[in-house]
N, C-alpha and C positions, 0 to 999 in steps of 0.2 A: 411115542415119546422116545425121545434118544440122552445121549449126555447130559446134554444143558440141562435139560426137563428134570432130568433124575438128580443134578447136582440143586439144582433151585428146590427141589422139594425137599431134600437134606436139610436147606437151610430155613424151609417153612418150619420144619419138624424142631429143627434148634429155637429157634424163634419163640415157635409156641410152646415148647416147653421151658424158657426162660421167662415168658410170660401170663404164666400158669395162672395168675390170679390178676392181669389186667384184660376186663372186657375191651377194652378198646383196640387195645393191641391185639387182642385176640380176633378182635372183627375185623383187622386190618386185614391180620393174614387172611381171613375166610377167603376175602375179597381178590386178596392176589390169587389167591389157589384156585379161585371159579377163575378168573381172568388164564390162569394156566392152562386149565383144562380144558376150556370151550373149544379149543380148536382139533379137540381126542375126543367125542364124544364114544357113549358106554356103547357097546353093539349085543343087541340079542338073538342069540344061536337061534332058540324055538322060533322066536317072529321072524328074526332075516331080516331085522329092522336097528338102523342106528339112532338110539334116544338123544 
């Protein structure tokens, strides 16, 4: 992840915390944040494998 990634997640984190108490909104962001991240998946050291 670089700039962009890290600027859009700023604003995931605004987002969801303005919409503390709308589920829908809040499942919007889930949805954008998986859509962010699929392309960084997690890596594990022990396995030597990226999930």
């Amino acid at each position: 992840m670089k700039e962009a990634e890290m600027k859009q997640i700023g604003k995931f984190v605004t987002e969801a915390i303005d919409a503390k108490d709308n589920r829908e909104k809040l499942e919007k962001i889930r949805q954008e944040v998986k859509a962010l991240c699929q392309p960084f998946p997690v890596y594990r050291i022990e396995e030597g494998i990226a999930v």
